[in-house]
Every structure is written in C-alpha cells, then in structure tokens.
Backbone as a chain_set.jsonl record, in Angstrom:
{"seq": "XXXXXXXXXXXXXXXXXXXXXXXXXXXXXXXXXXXXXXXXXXXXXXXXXXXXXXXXXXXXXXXXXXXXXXXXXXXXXXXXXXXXXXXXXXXXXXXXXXXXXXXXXXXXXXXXXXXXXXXXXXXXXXX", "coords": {"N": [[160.255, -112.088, 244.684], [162.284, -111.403, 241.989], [165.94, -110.003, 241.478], [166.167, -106.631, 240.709], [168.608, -106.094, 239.537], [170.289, -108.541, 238.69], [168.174, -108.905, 236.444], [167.687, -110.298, 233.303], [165.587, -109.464, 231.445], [165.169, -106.871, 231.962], [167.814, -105.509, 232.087], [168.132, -106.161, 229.292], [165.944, -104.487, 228.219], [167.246, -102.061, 229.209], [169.416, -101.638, 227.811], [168.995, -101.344, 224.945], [167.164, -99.104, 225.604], [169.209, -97.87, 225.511], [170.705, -97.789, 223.679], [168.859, -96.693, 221.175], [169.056, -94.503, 221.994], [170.782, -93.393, 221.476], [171.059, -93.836, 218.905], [169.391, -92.011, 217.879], [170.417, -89.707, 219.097], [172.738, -89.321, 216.846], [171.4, -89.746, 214.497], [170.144, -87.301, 214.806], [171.959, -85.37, 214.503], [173.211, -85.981, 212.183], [171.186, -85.581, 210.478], [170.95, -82.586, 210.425], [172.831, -81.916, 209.094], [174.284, -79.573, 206.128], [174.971, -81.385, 204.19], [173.736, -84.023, 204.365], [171.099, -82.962, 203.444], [171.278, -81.966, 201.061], [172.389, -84.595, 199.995], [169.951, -86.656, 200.198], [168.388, -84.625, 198.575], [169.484, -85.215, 195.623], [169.135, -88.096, 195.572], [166.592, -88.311, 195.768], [165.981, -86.96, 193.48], [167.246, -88.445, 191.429], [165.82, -90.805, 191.971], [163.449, -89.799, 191.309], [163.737, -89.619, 188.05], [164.648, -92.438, 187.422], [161.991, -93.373, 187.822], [160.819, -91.734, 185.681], [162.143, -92.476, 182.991], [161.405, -94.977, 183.175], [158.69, -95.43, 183.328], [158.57, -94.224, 180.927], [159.874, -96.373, 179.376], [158.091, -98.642, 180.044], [155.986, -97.748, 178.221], [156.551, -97.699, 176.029], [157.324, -100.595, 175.321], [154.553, -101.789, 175.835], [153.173, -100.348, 173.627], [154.691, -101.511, 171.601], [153.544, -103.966, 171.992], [151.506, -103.38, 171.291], [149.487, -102.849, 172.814], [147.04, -100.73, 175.696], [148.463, -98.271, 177.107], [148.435, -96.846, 179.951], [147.489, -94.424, 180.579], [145.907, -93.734, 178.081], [144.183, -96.098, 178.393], [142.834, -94.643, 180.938], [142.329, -92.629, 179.439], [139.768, -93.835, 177.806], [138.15, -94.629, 179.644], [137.374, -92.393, 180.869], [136.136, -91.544, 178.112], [133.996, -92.741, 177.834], [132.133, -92.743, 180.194], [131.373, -90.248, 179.499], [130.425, -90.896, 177.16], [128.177, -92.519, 178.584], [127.068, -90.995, 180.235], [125.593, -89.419, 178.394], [123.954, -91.031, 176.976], [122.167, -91.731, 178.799], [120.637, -89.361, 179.392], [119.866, -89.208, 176.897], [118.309, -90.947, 177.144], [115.986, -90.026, 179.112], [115.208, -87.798, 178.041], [113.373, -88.983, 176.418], [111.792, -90.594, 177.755], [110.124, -88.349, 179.054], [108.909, -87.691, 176.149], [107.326, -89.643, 175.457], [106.187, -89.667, 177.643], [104.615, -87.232, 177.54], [103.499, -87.479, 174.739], [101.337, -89.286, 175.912], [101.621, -92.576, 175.937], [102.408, -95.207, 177.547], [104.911, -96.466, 180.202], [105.026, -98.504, 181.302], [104.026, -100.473, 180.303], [104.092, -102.68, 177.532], [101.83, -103.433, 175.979], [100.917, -102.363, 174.066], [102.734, -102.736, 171.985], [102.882, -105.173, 171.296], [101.805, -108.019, 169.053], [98.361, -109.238, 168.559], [97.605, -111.542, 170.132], [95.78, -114.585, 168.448], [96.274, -117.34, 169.116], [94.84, -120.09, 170.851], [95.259, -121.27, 174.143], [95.248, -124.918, 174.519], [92.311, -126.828, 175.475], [91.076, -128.36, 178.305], [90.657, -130.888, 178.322], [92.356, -131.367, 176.328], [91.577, -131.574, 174.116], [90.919, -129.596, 170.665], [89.798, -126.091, 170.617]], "CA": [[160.493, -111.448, 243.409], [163.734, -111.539, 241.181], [166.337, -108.607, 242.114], [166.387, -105.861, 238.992], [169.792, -105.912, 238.783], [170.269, -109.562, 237.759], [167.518, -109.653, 235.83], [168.154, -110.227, 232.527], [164.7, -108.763, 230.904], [165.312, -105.366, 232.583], [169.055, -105.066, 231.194], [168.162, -105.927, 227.838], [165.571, -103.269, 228.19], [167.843, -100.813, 229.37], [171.114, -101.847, 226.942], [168.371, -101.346, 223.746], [166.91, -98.018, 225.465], [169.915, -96.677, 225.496], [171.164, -97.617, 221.714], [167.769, -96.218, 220.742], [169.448, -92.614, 222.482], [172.816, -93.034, 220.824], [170.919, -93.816, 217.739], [168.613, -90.858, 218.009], [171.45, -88.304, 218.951], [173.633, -89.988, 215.594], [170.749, -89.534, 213.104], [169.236, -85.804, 214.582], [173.104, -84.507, 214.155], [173.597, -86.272, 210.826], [170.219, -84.683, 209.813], [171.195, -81.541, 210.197], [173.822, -81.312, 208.203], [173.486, -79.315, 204.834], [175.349, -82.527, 203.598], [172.878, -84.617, 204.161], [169.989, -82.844, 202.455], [171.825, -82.4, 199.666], [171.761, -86.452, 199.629], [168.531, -87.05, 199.918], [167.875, -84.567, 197.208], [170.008, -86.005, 194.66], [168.302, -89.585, 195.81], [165.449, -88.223, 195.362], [165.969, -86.896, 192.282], [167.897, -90.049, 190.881], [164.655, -92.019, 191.855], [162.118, -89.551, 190.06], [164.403, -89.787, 187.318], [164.462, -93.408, 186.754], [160.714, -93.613, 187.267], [159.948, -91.348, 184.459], [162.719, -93.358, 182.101], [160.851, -96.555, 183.518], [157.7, -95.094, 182.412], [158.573, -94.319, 179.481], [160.359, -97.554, 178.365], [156.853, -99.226, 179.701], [154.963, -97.441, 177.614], [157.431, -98.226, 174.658], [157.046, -102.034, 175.467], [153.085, -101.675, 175.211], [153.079, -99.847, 172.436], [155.298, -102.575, 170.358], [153.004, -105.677, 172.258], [150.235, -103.102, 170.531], [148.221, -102.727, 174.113], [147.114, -99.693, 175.506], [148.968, -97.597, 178.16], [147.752, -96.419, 181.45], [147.062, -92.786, 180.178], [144.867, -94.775, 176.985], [142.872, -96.796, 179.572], [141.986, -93.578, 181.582], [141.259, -91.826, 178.642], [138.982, -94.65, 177.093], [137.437, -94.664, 180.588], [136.632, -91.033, 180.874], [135.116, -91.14, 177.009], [133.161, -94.06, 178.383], [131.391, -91.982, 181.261], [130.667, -89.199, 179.087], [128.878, -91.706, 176.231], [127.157, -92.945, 179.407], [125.886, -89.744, 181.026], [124.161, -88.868, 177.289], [122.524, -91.951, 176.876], [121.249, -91.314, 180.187], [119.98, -88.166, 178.897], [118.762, -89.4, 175.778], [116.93, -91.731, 178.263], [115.328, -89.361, 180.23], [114.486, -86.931, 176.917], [112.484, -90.246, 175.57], [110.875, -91.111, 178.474], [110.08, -87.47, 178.607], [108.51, -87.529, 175.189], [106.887, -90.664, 175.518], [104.843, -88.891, 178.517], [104.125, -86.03, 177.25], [102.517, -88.294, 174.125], [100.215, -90.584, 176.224], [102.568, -93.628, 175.623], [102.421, -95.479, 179.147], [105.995, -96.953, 180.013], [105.363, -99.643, 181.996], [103.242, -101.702, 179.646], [104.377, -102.647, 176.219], [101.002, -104.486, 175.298], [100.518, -101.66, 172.927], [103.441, -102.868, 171.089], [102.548, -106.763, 170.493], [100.524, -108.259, 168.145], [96.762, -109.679, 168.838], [97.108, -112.939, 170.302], [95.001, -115.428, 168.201], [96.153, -119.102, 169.106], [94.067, -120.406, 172.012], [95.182, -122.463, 174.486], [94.6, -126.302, 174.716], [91.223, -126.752, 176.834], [91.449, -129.045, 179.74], [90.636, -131.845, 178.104], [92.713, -132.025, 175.346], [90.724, -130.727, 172.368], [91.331, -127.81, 170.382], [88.464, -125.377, 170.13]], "C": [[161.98, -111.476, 243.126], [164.486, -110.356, 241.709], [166.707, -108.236, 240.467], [167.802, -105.929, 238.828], [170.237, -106.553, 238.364], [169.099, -110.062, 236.918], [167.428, -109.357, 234.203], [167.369, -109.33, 231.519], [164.815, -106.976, 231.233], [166.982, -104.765, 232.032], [169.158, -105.118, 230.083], [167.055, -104.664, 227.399], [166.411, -101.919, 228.225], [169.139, -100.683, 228.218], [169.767, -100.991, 225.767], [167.206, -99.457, 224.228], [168.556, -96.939, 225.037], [170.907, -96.754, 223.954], [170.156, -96.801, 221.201], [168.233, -94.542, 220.86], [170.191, -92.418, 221.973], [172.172, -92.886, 219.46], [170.148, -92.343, 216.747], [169.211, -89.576, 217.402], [172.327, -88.57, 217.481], [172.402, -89.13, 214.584], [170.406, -87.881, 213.407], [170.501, -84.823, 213.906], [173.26, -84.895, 212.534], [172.365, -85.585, 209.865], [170.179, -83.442, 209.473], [171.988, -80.574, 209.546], [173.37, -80.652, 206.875], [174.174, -80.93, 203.623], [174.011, -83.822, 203.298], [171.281, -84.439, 203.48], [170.088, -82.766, 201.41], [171.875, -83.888, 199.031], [171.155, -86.968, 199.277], [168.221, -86.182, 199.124], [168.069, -84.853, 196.025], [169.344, -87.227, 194.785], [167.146, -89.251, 195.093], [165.369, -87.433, 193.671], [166.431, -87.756, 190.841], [166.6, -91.027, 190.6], [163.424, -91.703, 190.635], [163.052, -89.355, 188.712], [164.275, -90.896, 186.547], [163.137, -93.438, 187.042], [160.217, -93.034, 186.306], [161.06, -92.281, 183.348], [161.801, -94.814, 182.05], [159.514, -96.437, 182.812], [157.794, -95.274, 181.334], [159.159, -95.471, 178.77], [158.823, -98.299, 178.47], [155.777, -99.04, 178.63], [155.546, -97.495, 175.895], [156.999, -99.656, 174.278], [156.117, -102.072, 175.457], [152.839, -101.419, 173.909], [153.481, -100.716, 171.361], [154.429, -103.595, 170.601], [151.403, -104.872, 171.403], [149.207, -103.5, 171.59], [148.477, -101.305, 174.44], [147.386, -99.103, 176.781], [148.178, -97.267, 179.134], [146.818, -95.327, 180.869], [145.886, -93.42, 178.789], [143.925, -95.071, 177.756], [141.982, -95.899, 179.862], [141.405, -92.749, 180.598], [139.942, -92.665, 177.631], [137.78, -94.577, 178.248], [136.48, -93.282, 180.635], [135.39, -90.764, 179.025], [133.989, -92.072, 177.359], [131.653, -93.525, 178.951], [130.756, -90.964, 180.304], [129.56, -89.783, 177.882], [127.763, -91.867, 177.049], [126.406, -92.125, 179.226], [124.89, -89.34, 179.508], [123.429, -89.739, 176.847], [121.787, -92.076, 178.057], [120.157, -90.048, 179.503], [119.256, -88.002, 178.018], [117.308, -90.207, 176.244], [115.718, -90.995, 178.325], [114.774, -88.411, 179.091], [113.265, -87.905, 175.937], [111.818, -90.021, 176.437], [109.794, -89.591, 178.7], [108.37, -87.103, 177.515], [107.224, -88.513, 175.398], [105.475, -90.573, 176.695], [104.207, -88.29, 178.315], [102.874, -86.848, 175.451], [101.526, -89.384, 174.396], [100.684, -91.974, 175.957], [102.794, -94.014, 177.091], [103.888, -96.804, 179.01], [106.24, -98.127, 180.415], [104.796, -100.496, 181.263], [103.896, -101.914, 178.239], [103.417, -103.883, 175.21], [100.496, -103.983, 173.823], [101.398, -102.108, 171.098], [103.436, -104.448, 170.393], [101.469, -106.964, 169.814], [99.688, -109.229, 169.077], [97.45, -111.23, 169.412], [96.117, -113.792, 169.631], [95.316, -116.536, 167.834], [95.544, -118.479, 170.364], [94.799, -121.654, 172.707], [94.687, -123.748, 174.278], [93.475, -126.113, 175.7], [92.137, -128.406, 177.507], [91.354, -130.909, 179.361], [91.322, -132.53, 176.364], [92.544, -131.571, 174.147], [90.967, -129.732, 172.186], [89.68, -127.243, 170.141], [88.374, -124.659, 168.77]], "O": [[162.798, -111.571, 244.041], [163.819, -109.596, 242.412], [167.17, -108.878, 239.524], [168.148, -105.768, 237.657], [170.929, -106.134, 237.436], [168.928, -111.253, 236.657], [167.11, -108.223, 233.843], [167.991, -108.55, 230.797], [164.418, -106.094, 230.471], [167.136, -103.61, 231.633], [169.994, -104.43, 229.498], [167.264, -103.971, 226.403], [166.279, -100.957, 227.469], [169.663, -99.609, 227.92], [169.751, -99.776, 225.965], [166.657, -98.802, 223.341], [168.784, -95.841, 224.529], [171.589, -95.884, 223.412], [170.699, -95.893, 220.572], [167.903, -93.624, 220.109], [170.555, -91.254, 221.81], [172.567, -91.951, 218.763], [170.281, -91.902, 215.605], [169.047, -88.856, 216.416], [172.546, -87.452, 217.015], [172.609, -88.036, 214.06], [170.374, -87.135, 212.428], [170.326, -83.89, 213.122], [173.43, -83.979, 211.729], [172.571, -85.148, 208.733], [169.573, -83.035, 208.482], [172.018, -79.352, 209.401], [172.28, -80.982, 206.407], [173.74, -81.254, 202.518], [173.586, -84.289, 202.241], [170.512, -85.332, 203.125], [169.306, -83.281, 200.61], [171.512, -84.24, 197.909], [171.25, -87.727, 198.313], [167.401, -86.753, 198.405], [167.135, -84.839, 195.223], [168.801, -87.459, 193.705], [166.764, -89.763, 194.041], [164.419, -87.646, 192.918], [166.059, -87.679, 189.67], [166.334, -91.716, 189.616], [162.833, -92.357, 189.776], [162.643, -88.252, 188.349], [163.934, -90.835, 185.366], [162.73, -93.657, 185.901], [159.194, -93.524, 185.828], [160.298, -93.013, 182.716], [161.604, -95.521, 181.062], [159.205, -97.172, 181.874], [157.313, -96.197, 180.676], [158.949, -95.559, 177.56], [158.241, -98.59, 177.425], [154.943, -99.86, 178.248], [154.899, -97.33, 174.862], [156.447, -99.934, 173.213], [156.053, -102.882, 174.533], [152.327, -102.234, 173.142], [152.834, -100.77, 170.315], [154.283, -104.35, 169.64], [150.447, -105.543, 171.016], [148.277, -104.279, 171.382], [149.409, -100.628, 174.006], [146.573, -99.371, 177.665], [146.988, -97.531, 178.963], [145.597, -95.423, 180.747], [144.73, -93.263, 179.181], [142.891, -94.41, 177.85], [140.81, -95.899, 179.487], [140.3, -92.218, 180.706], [139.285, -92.016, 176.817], [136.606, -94.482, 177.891], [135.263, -93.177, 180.484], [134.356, -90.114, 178.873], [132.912, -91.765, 176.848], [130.526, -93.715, 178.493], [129.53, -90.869, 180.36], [128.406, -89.412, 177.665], [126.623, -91.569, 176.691], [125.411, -92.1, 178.501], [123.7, -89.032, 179.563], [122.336, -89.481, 176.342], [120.687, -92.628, 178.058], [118.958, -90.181, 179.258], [118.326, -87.203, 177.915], [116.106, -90.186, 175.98], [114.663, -91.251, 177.744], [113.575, -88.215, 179.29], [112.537, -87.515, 175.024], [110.988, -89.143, 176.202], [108.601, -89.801, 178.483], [107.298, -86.595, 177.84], [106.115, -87.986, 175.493], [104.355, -91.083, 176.685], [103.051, -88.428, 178.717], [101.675, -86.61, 175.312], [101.008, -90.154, 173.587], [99.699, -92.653, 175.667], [103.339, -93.198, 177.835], [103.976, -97.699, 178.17], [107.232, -98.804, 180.146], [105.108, -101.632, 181.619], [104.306, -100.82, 177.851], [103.753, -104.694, 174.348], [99.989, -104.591, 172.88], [101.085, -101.975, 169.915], [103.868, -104.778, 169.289], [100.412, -106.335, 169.866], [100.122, -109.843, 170.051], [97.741, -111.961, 168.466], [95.18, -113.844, 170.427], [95.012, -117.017, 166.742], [95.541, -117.343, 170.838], [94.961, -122.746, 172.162], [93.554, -123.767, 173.797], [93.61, -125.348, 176.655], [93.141, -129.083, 177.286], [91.848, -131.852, 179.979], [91.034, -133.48, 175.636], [93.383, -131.238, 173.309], [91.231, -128.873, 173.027], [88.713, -127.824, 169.649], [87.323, -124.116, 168.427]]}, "num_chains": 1, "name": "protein.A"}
C-alpha cells in the first residue's frame, strides 16, 4: 500500500477539508452580523421590487400586442369550470327528468324516423 503522507488523494482531501472550515467559520461570523441582514434585506427587497415593475411592464406589453395576461387566463379558466360544473348539472337535472318521464336514455330509436327502404335481396333484385 501507498504511505498517506505522500499520497496525493489524501492531501487534496485534507487541503479542501480544511478550506471548507475556514470557509464555514468566514460565512457563520459574516452571518451574524446585523450588517449583513440588513443586505440581504435590501437585496431582497430590490429583487421583489423589480419583479413587480417587470410584471407590470409585461402586462403593459400584452396588453398593447392585445393578448391576455396571466391573471385574464386564470380568470377565463376559473369562469370556464364554473360554466362546466352547471352544464353538468343541467345534465344530471335532464337525465333526471327524462327518468322520471319514462324516456329510456340509452336508446334513441324513439327519436328516428320509420325505416322504409329495404335492403337489396341477395340476389340483386329489389323487392
């Protein structure tokens, strides 16, 4: 076997544990500062900032190409569902009706007219 102390896999292990500790102790102290939360809340308030400007220019730039915004969509969607669910309902108040009057649902022979052509017979001739 190799000896650990020249071996090169085992010192680059140990060089990269021990940045990993320096890097550790660096960020937990820099975390703790009130400096640094103050940072990140300005960041973070910078960012939700330009995403609602960003928003809103998108929904500017729709509006002029005359398409319809996110908030449009979802609300076209939701009126959508609710047309559904009552033609469901109107469904189900037919079918309903349609029982309750002796009207059988699965057949609709009641509703065609008489058949009177006749097939061709077998040989051709009409009867």
């Amino acid at each position: 076997m190799t000896d650990k102390s020249n071996d090169p896999i085992a010192m680059w292990q140990k060089m990269v544990g021990e940045m990993e500790k320096g890097f550790n102790s660096f960020a937990n102290q820099a975390m703790s500062s009130p400096e640094f939360s103050q940072a990140v809340n300005r960041a973070g308030g910078v960012a939700a900032g330009a995403q609602k400007q960003l928003g809103d220019l998108m929904e500017k730039y729709l509006v002029s190409m005359n398409l319809p915004s996110r908030d449009q969509v979802t609300g076209l969607a939701e009126r959508l569902q609710s047309i559904e669910g009552q033609i469901g309902e109107i469904k189900s108040m037919l079918s309903q009706m349609a029982a309750s009057s002796g009207i059988s649902q699965g057949s609709d022979t009641a509703l065609r007219p008489p058949r009177t052509k006749r097939p061709p017979s077998e040989g051709g001739e009409k009867t």
